[in-house]
TITORNU-346244 format. One line per field, with one value per residue: residue number from 1; residue in one letter; z negated, y negated, x of N, C-alpha, C, O, CB in turn; chain. Coordinates in nm, 3 decimals. Glycine has a CB too. Layout:
BEGIN
seq <- NUM|... .
type <- A|... .
n.up <- Z|... .
n.north <- Y|... .
n.east <- X|... .
ca.up <- Z|... .
ca.north <- Y|... .
ca.east <- X|... .
c.up <- Z|... .
c.north <- Y|... .
c.east <- X|... .
o.up <- Z|... .
o.north <- Y|... .
o.east <- X|... .
cb.up <- Z|... .
cb.north <- Y|... .
cb.east <- X|... .
mol <- A|... .
This chain:
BEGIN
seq <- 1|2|3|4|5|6|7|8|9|10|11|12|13|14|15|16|17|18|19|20|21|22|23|24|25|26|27|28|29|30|31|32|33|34|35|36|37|38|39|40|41|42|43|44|45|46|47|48|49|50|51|52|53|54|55|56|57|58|59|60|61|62|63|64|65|66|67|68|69|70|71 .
type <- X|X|X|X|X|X|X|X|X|X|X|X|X|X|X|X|X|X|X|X|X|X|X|X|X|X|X|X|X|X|X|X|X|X|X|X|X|X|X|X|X|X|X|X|X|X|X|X|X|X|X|X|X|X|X|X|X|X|X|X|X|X|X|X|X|X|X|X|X|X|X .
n.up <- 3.576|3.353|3.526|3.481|3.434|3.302|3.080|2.915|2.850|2.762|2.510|2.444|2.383|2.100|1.947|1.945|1.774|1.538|1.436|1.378|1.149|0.984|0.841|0.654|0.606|0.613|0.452|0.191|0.147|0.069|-0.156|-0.435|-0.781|-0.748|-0.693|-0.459|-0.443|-0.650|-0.578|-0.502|-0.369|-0.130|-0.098|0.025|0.229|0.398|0.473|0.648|0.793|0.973|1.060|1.234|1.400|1.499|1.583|1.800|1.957|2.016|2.183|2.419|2.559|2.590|2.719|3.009|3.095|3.282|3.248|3.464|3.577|3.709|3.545 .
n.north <- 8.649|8.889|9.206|9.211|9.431|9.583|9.392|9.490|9.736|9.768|9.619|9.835|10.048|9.863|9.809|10.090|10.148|10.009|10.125|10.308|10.276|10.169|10.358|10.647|10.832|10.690|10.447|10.554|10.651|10.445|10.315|10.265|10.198|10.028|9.705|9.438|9.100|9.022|9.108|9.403|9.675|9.792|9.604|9.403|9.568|9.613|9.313|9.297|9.436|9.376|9.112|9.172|9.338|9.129|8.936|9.112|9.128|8.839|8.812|8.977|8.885|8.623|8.674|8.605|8.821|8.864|8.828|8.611|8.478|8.189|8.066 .
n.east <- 4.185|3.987|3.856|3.474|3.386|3.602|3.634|3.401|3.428|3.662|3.552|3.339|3.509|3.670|3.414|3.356|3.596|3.540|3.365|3.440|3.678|3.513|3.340|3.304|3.494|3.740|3.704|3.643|3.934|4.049|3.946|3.961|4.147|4.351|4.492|4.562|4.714|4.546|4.273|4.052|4.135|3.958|3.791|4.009|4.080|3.873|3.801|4.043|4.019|3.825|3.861|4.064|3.943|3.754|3.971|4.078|3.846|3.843|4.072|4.045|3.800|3.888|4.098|4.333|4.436|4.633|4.948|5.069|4.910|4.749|4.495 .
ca.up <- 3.492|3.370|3.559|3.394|3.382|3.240|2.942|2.899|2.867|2.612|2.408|2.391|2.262|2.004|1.927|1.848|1.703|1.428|1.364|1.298|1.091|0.868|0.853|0.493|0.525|0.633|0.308|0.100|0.112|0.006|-0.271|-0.555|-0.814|-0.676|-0.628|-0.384|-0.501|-0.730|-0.497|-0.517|-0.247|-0.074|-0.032|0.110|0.376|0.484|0.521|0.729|0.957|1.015|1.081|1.302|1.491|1.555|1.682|1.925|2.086|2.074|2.281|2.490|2.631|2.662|2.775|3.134|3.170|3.334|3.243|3.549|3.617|3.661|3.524 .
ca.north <- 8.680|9.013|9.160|9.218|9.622|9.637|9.387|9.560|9.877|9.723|9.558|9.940|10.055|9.776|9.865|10.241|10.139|9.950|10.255|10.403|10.185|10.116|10.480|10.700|10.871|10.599|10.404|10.672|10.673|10.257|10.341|10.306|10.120|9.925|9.575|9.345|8.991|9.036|9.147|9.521|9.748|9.835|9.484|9.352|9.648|9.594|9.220|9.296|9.552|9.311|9.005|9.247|9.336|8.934|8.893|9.176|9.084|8.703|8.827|9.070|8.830|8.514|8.637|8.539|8.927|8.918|8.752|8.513|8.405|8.064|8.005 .
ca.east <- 4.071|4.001|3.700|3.359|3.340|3.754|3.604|3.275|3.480|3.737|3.475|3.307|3.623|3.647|3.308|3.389|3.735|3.469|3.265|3.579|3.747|3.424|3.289|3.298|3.614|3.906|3.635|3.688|4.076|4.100|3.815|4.076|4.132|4.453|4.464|4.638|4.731|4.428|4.199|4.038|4.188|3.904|3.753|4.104|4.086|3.725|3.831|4.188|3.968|3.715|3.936|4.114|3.847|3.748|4.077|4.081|3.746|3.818|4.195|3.953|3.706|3.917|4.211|4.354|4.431|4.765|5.072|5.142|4.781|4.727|4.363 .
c.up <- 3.496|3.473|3.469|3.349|3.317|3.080|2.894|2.831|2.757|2.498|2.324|2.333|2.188|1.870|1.833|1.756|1.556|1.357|1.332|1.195|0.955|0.833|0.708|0.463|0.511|0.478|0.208|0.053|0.059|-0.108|-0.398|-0.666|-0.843|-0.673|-0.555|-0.386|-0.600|-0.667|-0.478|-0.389|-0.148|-0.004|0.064|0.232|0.439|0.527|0.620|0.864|1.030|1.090|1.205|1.442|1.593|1.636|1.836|2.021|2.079|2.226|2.402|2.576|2.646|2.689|2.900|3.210|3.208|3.322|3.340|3.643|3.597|3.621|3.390 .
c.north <- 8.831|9.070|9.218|9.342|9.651|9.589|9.455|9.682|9.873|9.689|9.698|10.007|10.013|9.838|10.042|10.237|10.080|10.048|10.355|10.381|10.136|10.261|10.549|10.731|10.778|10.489|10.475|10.674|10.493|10.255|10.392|10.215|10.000|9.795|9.503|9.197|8.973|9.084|9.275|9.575|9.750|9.703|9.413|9.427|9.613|9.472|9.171|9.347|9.431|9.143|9.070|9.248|9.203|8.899|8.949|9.099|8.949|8.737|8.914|8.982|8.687|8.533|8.652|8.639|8.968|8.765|8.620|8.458|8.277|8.011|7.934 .
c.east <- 4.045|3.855|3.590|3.333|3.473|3.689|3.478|3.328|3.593|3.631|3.354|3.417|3.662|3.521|3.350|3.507|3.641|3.424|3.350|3.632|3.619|3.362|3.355|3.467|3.712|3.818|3.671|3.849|4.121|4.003|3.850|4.082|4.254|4.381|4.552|4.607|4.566|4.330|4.203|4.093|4.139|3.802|3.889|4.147|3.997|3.770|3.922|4.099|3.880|3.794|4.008|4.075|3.786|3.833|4.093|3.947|3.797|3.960|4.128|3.862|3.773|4.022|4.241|4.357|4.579|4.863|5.098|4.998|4.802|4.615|4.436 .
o.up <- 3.597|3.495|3.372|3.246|3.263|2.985|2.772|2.745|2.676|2.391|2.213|2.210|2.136|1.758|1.717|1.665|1.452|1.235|1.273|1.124|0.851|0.730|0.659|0.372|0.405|0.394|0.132|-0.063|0.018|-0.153|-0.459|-0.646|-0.928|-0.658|-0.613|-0.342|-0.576|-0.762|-0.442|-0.295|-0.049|0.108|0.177|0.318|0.553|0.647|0.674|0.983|1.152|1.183|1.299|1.546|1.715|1.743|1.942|2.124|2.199|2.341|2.503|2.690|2.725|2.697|2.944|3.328|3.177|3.366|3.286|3.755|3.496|3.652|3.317 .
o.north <- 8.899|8.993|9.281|9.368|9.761|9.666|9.463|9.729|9.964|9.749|9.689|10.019|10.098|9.885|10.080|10.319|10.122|10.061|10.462|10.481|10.077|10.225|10.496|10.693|10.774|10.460|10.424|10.696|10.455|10.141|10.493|10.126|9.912|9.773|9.511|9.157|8.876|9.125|9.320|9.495|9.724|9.705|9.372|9.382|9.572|9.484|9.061|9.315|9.414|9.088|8.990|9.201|9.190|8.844|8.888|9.033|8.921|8.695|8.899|9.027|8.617|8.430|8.737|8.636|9.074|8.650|8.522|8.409|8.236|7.893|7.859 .
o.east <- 4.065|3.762|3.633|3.271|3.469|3.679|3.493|3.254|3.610|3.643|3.302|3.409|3.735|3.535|3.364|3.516|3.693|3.437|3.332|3.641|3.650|3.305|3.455|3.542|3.774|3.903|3.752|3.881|4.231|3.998|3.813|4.001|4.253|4.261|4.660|4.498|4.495|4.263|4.311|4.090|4.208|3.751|3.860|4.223|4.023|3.798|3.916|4.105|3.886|3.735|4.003|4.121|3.779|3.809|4.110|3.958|3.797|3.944|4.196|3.854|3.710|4.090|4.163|4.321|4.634|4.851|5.150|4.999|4.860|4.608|4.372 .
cb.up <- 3.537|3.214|3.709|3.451|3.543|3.314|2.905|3.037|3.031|2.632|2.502|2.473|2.262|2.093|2.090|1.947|1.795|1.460|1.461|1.354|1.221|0.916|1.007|0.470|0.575|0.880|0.299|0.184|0.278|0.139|-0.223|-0.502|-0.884|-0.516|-0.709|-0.258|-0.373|-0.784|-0.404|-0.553|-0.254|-0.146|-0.158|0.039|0.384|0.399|0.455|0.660|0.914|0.861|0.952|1.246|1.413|1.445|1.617|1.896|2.071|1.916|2.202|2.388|2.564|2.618|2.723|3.150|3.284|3.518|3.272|3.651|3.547|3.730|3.504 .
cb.north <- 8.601|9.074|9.204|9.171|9.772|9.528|9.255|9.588|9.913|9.573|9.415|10.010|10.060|9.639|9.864|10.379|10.006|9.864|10.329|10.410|10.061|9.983|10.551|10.874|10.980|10.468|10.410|10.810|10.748|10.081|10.448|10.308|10.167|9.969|9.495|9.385|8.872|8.929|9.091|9.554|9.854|9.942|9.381|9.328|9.792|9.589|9.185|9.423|9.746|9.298|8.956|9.346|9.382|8.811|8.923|9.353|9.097|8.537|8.914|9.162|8.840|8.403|8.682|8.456|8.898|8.993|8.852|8.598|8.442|7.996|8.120 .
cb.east <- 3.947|4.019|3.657|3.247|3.306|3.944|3.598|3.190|3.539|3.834|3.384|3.245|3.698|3.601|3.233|3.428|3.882|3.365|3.144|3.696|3.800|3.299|3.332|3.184|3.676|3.952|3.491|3.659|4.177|4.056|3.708|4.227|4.067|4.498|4.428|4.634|4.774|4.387|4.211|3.908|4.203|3.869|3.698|4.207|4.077|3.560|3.838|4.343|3.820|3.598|4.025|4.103|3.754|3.781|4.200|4.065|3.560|3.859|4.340|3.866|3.562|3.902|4.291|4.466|4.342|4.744|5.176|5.286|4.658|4.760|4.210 .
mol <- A|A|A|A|A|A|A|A|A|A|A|A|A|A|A|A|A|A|A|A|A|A|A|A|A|A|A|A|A|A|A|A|A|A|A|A|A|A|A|A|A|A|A|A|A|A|A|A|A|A|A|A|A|A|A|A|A|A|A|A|A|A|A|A|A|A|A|A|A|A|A .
């Protein structure tokens, strides 16, 4: 199990990786008028980042930590 101040400490880097990742300029550069499989550019980024993000914290707070753990 990982311990409580390593995920605390990932989950603030998550955290800033968001306010990165949603913030004007990296917005600004998908703020086109592209589309992907019909879907506007800039909505199918916000939705990848954000899905992204979900994944990392759910792999961040339930994972075992180290390879050859047995929990």
């Amino acid at each position: 199990m990982i311990p409580s101040s390593i995920k605390g400490q990932r989950l603030v880097a998550l955290f800033l990786l968001g306010c990165l990742l949603f913030n004007y300029p990296l917005l600004y550069l998908f703020n086109s008028s592209r589309e992907i499989f019909g879907i506007p550019l800039l909505y199918a980024y916000i939705f990848a980042a954000w899905a992204m993000l979900i994944g990392l914290m759910a792999w961040v707070v339930e994972g075992t930590g180290r390879k050859g753990s047995k929990d």
